[in-house]
C-alpha positions in Angstrom: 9.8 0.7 -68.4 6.7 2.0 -67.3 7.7 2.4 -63.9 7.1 6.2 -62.6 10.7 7.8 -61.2 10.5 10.1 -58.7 12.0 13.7 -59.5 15.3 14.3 -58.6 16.4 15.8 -55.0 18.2 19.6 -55.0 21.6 18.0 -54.7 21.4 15.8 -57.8 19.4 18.1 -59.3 22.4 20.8 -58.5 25.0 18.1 -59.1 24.3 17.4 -62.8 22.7 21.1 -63.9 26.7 22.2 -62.7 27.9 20.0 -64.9 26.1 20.8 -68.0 27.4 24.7 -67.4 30.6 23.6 -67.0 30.7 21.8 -70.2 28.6 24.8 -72.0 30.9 27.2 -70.3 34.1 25.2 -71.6 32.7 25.6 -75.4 33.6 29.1 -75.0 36.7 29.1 -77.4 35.2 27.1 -79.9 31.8 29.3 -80.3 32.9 32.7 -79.4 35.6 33.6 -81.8 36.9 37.1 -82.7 38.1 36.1 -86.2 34.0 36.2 -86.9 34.0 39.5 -87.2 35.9 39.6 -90.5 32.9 37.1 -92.1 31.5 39.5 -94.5 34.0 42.2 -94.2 33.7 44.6 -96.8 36.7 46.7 -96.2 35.8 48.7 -93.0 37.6 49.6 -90.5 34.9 49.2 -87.8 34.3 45.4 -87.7 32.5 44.9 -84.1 30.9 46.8 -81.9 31.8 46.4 -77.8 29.7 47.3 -74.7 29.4 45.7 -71.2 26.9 44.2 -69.6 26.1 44.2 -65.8 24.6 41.2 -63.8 23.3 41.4 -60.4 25.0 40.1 -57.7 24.8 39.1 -54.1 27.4 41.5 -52.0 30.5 40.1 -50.3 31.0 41.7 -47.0 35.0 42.6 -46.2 36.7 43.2 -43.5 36.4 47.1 -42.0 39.8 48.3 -42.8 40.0 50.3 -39.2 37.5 48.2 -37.1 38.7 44.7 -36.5 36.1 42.4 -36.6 33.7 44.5 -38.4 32.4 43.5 -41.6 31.5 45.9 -44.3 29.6 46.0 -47.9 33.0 45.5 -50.3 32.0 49.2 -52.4 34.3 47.1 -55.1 30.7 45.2 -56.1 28.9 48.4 -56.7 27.3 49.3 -60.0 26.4 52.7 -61.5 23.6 50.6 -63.5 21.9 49.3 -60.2 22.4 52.2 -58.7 25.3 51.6 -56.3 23.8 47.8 -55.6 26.4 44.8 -56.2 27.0 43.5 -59.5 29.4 41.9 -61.8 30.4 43.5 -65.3 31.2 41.2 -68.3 32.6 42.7 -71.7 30.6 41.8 -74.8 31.6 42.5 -78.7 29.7 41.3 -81.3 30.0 41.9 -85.2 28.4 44.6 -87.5 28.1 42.1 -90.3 26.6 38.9 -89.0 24.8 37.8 -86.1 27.8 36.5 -84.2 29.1 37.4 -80.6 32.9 37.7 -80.9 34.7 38.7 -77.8 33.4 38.3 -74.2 35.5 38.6 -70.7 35.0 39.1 -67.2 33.6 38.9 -64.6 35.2 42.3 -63.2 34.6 44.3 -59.9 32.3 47.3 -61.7 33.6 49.8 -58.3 36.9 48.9 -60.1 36.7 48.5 -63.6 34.8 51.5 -65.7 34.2 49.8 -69.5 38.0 52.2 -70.9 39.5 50.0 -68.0 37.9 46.7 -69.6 38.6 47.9 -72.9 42.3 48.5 -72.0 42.6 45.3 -70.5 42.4 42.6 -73.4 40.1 44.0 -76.5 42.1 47.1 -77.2 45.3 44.4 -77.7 43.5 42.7 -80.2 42.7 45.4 -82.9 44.7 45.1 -85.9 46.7 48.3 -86.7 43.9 50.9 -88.1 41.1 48.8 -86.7 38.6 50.2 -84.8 35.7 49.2 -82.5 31.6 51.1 -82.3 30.9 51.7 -78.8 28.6 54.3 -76.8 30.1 57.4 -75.8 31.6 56.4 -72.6 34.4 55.1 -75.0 34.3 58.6 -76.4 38.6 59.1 -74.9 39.3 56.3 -77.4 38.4 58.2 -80.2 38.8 58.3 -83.2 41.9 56.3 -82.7 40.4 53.1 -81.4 36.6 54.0 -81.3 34.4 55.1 -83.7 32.0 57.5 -82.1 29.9 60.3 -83.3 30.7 62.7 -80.8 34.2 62.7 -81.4 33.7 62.9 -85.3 32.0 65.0 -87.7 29.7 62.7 -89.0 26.7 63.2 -91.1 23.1 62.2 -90.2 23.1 59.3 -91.7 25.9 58.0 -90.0 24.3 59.4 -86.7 21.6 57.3 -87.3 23.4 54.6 -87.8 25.9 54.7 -85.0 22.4 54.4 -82.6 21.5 51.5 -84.7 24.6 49.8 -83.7 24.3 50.6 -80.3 20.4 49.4 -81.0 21.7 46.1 -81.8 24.2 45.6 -79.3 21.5 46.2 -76.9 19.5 43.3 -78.6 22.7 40.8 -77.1 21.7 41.9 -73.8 18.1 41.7 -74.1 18.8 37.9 -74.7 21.0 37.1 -72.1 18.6 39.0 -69.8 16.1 35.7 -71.0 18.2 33.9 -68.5 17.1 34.2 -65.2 20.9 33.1 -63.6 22.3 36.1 -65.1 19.2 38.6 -65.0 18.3 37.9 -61.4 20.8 38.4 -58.1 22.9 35.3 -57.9 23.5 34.1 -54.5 25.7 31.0 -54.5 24.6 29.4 -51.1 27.2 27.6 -49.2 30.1 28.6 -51.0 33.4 31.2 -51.3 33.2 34.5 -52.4 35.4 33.3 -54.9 33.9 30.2 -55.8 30.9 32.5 -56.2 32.6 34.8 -59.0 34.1 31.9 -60.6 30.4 29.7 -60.8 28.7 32.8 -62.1 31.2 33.2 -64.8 30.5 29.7 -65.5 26.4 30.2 -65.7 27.5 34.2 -68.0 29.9 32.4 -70.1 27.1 29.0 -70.6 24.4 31.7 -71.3 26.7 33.7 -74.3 27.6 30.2 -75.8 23.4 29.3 -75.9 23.0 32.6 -77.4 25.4 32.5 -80.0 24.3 28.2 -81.2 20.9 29.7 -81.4 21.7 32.5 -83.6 23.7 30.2 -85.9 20.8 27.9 -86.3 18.8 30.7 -87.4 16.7 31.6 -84.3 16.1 35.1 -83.3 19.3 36.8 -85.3 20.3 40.4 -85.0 18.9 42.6 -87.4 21.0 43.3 -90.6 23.1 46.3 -91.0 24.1 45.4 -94.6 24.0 49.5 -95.4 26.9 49.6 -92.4 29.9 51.6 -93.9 
């Protein structure tokens, strides 16, 4: 038909862009999969490397503990990375030897959760005896046991080097969900819950990783190979 449409209003507009997340968000299990990390394995012990990732948020005002009726800025929001400002924290682990993102959780309250806390919580559990993980040095208590960090090692230059082209990499991952402005720009969530608000940006974090990780596998913008990793 040649007949012109007329774009659709905010709420359908809303209505069906929701749904899409939901269904990208719900791919999750099927895309994201820690078993990845072994494709390519060549015998080490360090298979992935973790880090979080902080998105802006819009702050919840709570009740004033001592002031009835008083509202106040809930300090549980606030981010060392935004410099005390509200955020959410999501964990992200991705492998050494392919461009695949195998492990992501959250969101959690960064006042609450440092990245040992969210490390503790779930990853950690799912290390296979004499596994270990490459992370920054604010992991640096978990080593050598469960981290593999220079600063808790005496490692060579060449490893040196390489641990920051790990970290280098990891970075890369957030660089691309930073494309997205839903997770790179403070989310507000008109209209709704503070916890309907956590729970639809999870959706849109969650929706964003699974994109990221189907455009890797088709080839498009990979990680950069670490195929000297040992």
């Amino acid at each position: 038909s040649n007949v012109d449409h007329p774009p659709p209003n905010e709420k359908t507009f809303r209505k069906w862009s929701k749904m899409m997340i939901n269904h990208l968000r719900d791919l999750k299990e099927k895309v994201i999969i820690w078993e990845n990390r072994k494709i390519g394995d060549k015998g080490d012990d360090c298979l992935a490397c973790d880090d979080t990732f902080d998105a802006p948020f819009q702050q919840i005002k709570i009740p004033h503990p001592d002031e009835p009726g008083k509202m106040i800025p809930n300090k549980s929001l606030s981010s060392f990375k935004f410099k005390g400002k509200p955020g959410l924290r999501y964990e992200v682990a991705c492998a050494l030897a392919t461009s695949n993102i195998v492990h992501i959780s959250g969101p959690f309250f960064p006042g609450d959760w440092n990245d040992i806390q969210i490390f503790h919580h779930e990853l950690k559990h799912k290390l296979e005896p004499g596994a270990r993980m490459e992370a920054d040095k604010i992991y640096i208590a978990d080593a050598p046991k469960y981290i593999k960090y220079v600063g808790a090692l005496a490692l060579d230059k060449n490893e040196e080097d390489m641990q920051k082209r790990v970290e280098g990499r990891h970075e890369t991952i957030n660089k691309k969900f930073k494309c997205f402005g839903c997770v790179r720009e403070k989310y507000r969530g008109r209209m709704r819950s503070p916890e309907e608000k956590v729970e639809e940006h999870q959706s849109m974090f969650f929706s964003v990783a699974v994109i990221t990780q189907v455009a890797m596998e088709m080839g498009y913008t990979q990680l950069y190979d670490l195929n000297e990793y040992t």
